[in-house]
Biotite code that builds the C-alpha atoms (Angstrom):
import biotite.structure as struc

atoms = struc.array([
    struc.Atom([0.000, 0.000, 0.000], chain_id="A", res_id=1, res_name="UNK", atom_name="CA", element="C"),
    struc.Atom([1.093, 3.673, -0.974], chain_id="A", res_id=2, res_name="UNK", atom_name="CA", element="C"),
    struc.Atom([2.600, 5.355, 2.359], chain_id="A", res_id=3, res_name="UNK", atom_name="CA", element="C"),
    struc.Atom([0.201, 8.501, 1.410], chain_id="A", res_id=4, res_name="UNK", atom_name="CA", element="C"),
    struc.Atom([-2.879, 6.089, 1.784], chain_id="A", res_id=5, res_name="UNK", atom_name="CA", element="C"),
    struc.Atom([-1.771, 4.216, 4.420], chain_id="A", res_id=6, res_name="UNK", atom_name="CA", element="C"),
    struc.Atom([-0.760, 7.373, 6.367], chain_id="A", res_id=7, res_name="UNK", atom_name="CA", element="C"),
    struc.Atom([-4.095, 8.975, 5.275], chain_id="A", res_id=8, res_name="UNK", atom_name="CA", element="C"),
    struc.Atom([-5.822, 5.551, 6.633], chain_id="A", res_id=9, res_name="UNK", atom_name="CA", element="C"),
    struc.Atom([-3.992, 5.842, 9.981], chain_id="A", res_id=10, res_name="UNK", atom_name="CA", element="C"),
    struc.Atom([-5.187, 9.085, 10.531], chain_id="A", res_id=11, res_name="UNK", atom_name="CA", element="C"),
    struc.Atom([-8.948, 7.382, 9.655], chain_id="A", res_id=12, res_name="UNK", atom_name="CA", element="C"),
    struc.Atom([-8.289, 4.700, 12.680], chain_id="A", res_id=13, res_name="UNK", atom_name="CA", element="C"),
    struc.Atom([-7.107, 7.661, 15.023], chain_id="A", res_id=14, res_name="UNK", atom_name="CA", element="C"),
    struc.Atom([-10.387, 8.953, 14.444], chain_id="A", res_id=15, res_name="UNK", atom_name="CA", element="C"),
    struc.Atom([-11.906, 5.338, 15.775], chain_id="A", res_id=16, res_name="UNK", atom_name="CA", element="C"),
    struc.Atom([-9.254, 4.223, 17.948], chain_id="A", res_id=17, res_name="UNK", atom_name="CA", element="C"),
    struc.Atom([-9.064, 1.073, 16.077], chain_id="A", res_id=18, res_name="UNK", atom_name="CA", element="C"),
    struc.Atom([-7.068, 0.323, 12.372], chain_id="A", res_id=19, res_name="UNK", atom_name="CA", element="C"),
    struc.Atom([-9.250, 0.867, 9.464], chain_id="A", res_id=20, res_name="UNK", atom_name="CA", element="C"),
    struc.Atom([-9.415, -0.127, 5.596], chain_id="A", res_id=21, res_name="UNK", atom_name="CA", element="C"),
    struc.Atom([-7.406, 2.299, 3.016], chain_id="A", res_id=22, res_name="UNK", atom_name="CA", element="C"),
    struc.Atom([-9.379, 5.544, 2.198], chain_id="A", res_id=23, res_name="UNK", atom_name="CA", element="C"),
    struc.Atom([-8.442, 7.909, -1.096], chain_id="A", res_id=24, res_name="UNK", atom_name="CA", element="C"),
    struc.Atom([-10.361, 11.391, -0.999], chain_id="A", res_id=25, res_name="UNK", atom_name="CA", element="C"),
    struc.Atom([-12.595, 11.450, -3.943], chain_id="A", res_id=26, res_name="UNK", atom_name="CA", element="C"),
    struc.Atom([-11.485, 14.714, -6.536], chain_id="A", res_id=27, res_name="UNK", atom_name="CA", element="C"),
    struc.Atom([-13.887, 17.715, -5.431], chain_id="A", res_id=28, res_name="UNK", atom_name="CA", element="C"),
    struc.Atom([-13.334, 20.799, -4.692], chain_id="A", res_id=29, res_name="UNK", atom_name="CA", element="C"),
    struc.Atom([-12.869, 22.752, -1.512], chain_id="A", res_id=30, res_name="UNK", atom_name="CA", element="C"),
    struc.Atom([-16.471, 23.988, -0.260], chain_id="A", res_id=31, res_name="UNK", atom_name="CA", element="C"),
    struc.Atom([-16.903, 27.764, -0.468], chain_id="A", res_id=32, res_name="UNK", atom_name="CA", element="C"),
    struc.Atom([-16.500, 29.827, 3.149], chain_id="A", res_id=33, res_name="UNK", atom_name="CA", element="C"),
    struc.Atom([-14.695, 26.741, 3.868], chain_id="A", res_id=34, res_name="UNK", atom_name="CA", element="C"),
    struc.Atom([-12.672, 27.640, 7.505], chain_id="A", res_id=35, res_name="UNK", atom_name="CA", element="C"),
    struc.Atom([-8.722, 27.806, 8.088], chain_id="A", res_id=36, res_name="UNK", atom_name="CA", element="C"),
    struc.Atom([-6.534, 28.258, 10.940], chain_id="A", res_id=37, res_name="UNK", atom_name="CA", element="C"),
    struc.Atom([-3.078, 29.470, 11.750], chain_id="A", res_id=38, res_name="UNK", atom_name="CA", element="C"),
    struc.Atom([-0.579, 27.045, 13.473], chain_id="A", res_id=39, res_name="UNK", atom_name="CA", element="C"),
    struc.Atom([2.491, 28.243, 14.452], chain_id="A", res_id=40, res_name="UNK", atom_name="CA", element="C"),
    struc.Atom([2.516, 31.633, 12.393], chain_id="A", res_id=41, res_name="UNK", atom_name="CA", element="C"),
    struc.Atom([1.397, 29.622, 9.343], chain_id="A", res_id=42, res_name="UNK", atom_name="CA", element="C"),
    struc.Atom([-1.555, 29.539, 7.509], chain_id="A", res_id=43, res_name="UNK", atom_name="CA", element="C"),
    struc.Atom([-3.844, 26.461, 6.572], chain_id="A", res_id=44, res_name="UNK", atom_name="CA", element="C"),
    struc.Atom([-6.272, 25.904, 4.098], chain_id="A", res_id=45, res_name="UNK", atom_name="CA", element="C"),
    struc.Atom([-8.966, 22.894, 4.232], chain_id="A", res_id=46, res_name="UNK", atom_name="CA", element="C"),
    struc.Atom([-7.664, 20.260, 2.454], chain_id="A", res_id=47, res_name="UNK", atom_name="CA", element="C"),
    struc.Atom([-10.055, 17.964, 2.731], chain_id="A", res_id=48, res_name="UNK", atom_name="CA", element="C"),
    struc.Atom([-12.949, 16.387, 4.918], chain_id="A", res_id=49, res_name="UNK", atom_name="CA", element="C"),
    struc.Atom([-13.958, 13.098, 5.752], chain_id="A", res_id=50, res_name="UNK", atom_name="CA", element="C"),
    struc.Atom([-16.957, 11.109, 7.742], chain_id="A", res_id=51, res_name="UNK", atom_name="CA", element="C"),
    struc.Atom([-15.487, 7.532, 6.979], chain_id="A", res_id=52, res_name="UNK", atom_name="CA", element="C"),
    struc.Atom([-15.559, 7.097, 10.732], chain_id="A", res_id=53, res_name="UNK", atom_name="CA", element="C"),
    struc.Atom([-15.782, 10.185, 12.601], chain_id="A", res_id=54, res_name="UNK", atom_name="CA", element="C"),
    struc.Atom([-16.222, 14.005, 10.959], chain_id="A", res_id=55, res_name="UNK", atom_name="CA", element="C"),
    struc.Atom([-12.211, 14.366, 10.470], chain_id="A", res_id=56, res_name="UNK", atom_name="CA", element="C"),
    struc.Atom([-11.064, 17.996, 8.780], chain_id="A", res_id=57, res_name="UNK", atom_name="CA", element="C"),
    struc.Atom([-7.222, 18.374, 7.380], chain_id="A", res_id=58, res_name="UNK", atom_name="CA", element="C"),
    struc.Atom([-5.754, 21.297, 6.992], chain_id="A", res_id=59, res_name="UNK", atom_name="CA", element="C"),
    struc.Atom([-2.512, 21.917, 4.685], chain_id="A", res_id=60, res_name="UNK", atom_name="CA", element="C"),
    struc.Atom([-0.501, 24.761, 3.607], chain_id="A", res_id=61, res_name="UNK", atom_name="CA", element="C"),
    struc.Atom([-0.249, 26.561, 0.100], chain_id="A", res_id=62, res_name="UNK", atom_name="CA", element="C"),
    struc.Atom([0.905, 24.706, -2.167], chain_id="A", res_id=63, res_name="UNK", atom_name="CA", element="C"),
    struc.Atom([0.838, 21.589, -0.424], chain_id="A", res_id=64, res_name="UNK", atom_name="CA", element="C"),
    struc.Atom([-2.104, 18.755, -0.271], chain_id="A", res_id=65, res_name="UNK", atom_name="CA", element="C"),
    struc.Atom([-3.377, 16.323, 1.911], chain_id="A", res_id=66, res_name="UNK", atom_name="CA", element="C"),
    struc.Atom([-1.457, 13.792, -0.421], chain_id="A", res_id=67, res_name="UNK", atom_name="CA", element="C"),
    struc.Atom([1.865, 15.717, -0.219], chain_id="A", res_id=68, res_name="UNK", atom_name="CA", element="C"),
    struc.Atom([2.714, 17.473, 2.744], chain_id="A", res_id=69, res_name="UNK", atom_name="CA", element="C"),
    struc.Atom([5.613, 18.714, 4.994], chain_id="A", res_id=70, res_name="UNK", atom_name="CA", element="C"),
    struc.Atom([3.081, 19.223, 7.625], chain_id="A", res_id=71, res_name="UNK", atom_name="CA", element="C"),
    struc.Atom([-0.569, 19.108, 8.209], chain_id="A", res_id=72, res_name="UNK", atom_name="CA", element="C"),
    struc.Atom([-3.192, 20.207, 11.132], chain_id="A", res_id=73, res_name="UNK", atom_name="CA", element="C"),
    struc.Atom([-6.009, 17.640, 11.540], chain_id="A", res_id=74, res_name="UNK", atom_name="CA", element="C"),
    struc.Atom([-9.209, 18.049, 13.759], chain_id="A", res_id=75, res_name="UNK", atom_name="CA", element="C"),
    struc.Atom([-11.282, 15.429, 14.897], chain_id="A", res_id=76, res_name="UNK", atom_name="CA", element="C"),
    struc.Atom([-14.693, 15.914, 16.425], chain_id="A", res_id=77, res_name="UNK", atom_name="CA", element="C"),
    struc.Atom([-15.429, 12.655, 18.858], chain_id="A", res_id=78, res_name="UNK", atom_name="CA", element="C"),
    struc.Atom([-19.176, 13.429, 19.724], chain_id="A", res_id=79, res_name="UNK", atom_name="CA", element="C"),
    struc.Atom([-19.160, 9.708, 20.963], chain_id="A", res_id=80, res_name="UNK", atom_name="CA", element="C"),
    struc.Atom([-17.287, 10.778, 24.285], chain_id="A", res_id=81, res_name="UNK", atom_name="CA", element="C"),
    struc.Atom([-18.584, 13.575, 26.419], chain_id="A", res_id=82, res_name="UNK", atom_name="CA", element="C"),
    struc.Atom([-17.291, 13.181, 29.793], chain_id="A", res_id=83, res_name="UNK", atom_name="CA", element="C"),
    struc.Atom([-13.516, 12.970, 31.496], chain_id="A", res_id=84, res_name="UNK", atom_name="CA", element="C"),
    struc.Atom([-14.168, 8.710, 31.547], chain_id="A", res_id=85, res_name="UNK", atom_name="CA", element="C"),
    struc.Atom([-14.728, 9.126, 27.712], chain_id="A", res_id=86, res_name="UNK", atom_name="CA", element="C"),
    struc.Atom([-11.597, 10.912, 27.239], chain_id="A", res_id=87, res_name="UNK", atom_name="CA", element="C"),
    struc.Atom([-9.349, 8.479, 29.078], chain_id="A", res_id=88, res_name="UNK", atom_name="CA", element="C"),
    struc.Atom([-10.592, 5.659, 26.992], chain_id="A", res_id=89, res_name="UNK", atom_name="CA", element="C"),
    struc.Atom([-10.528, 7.477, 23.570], chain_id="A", res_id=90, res_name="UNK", atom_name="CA", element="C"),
    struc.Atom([-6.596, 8.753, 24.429], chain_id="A", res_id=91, res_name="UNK", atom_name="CA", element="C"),
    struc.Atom([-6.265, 4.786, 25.139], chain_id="A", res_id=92, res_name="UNK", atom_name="CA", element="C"),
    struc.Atom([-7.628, 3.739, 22.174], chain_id="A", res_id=93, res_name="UNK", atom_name="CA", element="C"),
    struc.Atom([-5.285, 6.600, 20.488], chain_id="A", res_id=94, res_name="UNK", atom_name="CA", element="C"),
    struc.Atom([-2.199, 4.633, 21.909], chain_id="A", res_id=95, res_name="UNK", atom_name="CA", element="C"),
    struc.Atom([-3.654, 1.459, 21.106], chain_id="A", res_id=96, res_name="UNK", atom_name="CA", element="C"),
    struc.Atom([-3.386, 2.503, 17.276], chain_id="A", res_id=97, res_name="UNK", atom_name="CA", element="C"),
    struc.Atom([-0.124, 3.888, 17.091], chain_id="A", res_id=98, res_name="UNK", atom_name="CA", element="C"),
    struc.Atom([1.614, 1.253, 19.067], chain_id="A", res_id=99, res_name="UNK", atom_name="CA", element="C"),
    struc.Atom([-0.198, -1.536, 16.268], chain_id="A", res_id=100, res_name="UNK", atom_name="CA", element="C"),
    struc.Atom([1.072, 0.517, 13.521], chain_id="A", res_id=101, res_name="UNK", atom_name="CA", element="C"),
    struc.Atom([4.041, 0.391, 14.681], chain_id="A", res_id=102, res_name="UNK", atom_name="CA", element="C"),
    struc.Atom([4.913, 3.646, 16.136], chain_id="A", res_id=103, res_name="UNK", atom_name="CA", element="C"),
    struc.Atom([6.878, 5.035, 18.637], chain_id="A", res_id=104, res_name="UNK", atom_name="CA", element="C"),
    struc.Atom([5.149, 6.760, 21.334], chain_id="A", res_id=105, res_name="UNK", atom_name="CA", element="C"),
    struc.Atom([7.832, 9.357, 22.649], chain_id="A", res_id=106, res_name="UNK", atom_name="CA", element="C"),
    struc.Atom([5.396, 11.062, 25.021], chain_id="A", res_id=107, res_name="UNK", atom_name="CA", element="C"),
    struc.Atom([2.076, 10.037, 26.379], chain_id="A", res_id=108, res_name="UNK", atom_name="CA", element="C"),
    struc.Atom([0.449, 11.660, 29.459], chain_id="A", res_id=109, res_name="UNK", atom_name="CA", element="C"),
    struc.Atom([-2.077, 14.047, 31.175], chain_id="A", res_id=110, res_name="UNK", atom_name="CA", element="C"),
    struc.Atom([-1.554, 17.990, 31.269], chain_id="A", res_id=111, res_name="UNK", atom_name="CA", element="C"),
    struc.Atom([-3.661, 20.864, 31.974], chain_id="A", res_id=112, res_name="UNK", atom_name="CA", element="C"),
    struc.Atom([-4.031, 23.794, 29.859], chain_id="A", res_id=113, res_name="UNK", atom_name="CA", element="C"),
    struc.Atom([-3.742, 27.596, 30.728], chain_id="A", res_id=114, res_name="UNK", atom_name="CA", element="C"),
    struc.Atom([-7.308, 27.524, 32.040], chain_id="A", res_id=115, res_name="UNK", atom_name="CA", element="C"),
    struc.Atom([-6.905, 24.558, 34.176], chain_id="A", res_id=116, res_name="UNK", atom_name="CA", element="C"),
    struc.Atom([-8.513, 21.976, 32.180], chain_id="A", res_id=117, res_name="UNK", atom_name="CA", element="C"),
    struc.Atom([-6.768, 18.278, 32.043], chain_id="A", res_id=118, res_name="UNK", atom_name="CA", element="C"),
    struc.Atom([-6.084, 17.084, 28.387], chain_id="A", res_id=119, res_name="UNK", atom_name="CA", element="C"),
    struc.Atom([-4.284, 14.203, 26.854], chain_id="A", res_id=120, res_name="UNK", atom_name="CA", element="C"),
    struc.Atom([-0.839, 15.157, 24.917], chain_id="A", res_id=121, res_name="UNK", atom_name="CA", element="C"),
    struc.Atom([0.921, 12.424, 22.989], chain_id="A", res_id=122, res_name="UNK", atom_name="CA", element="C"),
    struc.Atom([3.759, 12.222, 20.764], chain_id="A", res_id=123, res_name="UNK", atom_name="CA", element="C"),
    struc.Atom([4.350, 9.685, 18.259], chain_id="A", res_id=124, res_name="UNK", atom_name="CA", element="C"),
    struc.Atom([6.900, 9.085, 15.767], chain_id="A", res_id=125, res_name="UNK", atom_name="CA", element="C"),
    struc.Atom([6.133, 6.475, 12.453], chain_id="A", res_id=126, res_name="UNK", atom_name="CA", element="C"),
    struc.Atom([9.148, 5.236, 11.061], chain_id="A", res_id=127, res_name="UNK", atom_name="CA", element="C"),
    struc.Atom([8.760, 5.041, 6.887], chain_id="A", res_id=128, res_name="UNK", atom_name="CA", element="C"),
    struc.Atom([12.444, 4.335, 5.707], chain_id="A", res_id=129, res_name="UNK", atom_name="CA", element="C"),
    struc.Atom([10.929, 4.063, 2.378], chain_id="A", res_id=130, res_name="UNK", atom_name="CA", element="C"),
    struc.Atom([10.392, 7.686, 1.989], chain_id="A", res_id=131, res_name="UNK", atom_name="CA", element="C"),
    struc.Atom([13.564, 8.555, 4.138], chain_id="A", res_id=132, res_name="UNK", atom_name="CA", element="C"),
    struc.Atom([11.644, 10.028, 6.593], chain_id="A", res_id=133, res_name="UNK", atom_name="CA", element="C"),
    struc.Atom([9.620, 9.806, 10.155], chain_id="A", res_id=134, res_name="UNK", atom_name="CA", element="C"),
    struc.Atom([5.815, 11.305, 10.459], chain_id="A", res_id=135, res_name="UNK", atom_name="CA", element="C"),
    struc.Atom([5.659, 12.859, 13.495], chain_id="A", res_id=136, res_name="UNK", atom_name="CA", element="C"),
    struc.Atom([2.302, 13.290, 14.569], chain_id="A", res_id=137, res_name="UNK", atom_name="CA", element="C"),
    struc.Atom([2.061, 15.706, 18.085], chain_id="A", res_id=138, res_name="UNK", atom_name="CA", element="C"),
    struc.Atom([-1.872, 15.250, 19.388], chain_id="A", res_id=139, res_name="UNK", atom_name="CA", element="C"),
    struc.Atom([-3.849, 16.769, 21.408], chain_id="A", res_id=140, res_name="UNK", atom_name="CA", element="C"),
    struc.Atom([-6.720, 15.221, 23.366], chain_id="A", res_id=141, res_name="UNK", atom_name="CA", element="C"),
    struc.Atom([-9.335, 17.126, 24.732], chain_id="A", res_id=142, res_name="UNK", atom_name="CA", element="C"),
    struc.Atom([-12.855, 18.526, 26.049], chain_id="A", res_id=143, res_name="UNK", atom_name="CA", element="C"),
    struc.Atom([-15.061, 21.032, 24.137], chain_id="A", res_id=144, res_name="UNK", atom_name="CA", element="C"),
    struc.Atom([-18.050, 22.370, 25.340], chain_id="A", res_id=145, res_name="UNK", atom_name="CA", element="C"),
    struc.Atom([-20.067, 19.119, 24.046], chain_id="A", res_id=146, res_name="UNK", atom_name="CA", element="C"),
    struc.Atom([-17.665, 16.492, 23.492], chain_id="A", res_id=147, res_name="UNK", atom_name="CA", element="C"),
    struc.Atom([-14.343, 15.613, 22.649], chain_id="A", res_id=148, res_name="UNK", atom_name="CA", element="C"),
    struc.Atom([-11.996, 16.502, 19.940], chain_id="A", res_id=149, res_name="UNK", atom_name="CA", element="C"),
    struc.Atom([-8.578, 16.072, 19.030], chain_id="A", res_id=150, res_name="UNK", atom_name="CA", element="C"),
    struc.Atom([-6.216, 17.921, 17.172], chain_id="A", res_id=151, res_name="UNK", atom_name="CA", element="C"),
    struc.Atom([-2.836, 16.580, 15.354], chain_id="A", res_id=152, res_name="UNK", atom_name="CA", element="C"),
    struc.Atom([-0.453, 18.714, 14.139], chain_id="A", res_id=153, res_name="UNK", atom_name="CA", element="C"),
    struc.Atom([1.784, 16.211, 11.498], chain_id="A", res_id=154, res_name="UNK", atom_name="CA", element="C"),
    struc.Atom([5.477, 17.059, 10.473], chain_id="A", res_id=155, res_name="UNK", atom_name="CA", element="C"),
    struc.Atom([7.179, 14.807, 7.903], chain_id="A", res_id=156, res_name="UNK", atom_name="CA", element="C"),
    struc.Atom([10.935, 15.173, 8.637], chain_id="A", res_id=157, res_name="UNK", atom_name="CA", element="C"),
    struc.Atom([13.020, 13.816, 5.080], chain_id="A", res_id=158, res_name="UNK", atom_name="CA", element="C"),
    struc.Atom([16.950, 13.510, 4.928], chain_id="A", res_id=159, res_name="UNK", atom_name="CA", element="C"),
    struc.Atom([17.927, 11.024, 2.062], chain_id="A", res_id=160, res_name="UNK", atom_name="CA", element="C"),
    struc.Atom([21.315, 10.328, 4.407], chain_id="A", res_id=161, res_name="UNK", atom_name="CA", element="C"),
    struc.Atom([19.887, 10.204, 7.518], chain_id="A", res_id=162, res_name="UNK", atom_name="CA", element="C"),
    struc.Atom([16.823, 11.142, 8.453], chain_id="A", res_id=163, res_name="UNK", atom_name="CA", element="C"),
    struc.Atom([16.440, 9.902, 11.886], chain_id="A", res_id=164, res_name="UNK", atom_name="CA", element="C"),
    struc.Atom([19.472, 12.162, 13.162], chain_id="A", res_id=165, res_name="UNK", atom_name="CA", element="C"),
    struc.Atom([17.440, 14.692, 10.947], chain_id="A", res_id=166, res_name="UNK", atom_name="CA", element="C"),
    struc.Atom([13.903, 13.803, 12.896], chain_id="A", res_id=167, res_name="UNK", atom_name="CA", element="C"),
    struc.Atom([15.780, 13.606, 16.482], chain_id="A", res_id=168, res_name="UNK", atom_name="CA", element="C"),
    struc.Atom([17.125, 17.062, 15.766], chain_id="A", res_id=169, res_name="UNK", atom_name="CA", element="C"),
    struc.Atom([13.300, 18.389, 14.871], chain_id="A", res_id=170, res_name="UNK", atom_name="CA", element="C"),
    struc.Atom([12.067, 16.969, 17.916], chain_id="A", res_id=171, res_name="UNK", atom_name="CA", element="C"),
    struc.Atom([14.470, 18.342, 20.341], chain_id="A", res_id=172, res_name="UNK", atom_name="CA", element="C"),
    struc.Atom([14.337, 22.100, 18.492], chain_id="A", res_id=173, res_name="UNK", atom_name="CA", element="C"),
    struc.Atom([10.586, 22.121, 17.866], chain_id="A", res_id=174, res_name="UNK", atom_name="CA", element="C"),
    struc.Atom([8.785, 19.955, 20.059], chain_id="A", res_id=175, res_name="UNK", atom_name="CA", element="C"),
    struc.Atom([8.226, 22.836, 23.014], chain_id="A", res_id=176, res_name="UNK", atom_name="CA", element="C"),
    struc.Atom([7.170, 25.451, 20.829], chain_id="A", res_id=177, res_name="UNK", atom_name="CA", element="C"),
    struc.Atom([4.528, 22.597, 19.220], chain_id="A", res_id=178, res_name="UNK", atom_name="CA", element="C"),
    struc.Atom([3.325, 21.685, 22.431], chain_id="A", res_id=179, res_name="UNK", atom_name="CA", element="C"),
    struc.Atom([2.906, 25.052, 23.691], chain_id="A", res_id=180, res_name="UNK", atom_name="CA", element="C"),
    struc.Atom([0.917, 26.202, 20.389], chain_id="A", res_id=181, res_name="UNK", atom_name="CA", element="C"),
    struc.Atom([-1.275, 22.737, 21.074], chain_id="A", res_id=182, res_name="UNK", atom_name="CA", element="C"),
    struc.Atom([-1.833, 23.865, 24.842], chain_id="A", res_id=183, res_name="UNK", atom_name="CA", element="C"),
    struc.Atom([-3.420, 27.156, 23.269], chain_id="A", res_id=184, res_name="UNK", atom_name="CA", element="C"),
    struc.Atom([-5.204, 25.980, 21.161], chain_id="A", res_id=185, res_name="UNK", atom_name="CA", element="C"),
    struc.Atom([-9.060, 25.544, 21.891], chain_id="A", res_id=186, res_name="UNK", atom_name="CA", element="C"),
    struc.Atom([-11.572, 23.311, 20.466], chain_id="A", res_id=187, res_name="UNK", atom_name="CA", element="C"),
    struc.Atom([-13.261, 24.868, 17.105], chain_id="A", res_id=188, res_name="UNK", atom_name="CA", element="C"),
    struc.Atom([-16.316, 25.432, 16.670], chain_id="A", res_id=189, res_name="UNK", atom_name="CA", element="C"),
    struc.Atom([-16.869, 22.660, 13.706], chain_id="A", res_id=190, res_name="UNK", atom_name="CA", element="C"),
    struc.Atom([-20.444, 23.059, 14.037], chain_id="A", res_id=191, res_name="UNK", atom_name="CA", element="C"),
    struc.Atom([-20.321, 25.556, 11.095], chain_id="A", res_id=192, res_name="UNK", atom_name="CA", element="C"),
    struc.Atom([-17.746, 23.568, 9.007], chain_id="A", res_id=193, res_name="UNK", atom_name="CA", element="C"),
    struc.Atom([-18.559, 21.463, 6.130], chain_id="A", res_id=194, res_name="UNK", atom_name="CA", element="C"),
    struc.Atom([-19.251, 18.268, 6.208], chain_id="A", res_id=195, res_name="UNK", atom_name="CA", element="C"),
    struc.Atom([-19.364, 16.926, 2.877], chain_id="A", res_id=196, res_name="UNK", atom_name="CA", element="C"),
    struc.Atom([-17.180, 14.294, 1.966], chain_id="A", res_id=197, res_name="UNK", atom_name="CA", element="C"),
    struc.Atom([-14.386, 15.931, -0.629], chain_id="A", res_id=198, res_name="UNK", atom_name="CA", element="C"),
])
């Protein structure tokens, strides 16, 4: 299987906790009014939404694409857990898929943002030596006003001579400043966001 479909599946079984079949985005185009966000100083466009599972959004930068991307800001709405219990279990089930794909978790634990309120923050890495490079996928587990969401911000570090050195390197330079920006963030109001498969 393609690594851009299987990554694009993983991110399909994060949304259920558990591993799913391939998915490939059918060609439409982006719905009009459709939202964006800002990450990190950067802007990102919808790339594409999905209801395979659970309503999952992906966000990419100009000119990149949800099939070819440096990095990439997903949003998950989970409107099948609305209390604390619920969270727990969906952060589990997180875990659970990553560790069956194969990743390594290098952080996994309970935090509180600036308000107070407890979230789950995890870290994984995926190894694809394939492509050169490791996905790193930084999450963020939490509670909106209804239910829970969560919120992966994906870097693909590349080095065709050594890419892990080049991945370790990301993660010890960036991975504060991601986790911080994660810890600010808030759940969106997706409510008003499209949800038509594309």
């Amino acid at each position: 299987m393609p690594a851009t479909h299987y990554l694009r599946s993983f991110r399909l079984a994060i949304a259920t906790a558990t591993m799913v079949v391939c998915f490939v985005a059918p060609a439409l185009a982006v719905p009009a009014g459709a939202p964006s966000l800002t990450f990190l100083g950067k802007n990102y466009h919808l790339g594409s939404y999905n209801q395979k599972s659970k309503p999952m959004w992906e966000f990419t930068s100009t000119p990149e694409t949800v099939n070819k991307w440096s990095t990439l800001v997903t949003v998950i709405d989970r409107t099948d857990a609305a209390s604390m219990t619920n969270l727990d279990g969906l952060a589990e089930g997180t875990l659970t898929a990553f560790k069956n794909s194969g990743a390594k978790i290098l952080i996994a634990q309970t935090m509180k943002d600036r308000t107070g309120k407890p979230y789950n923050y995890i870290v994984a890495a995926i190894d694809e030596p394939q492509n050169h490079r490791y996905e790193l996928n930084f999450l963020k587990i939490g509670m909106g006003v209804k239910n829970a969401y969560i919120l992966i911000y994906g870097a693909r570090i590349t080095d065709p001579v050594d890419y892990k050195a080049k991945a370790a390197k990301f993660v010890e330079n960036h991975s504060r400043d991601i986790g911080l920006a994660l810890d600010a963030m808030t759940a969106p109001d997706m409510s008003r966001w499209p949800r038509t498969t594309f």
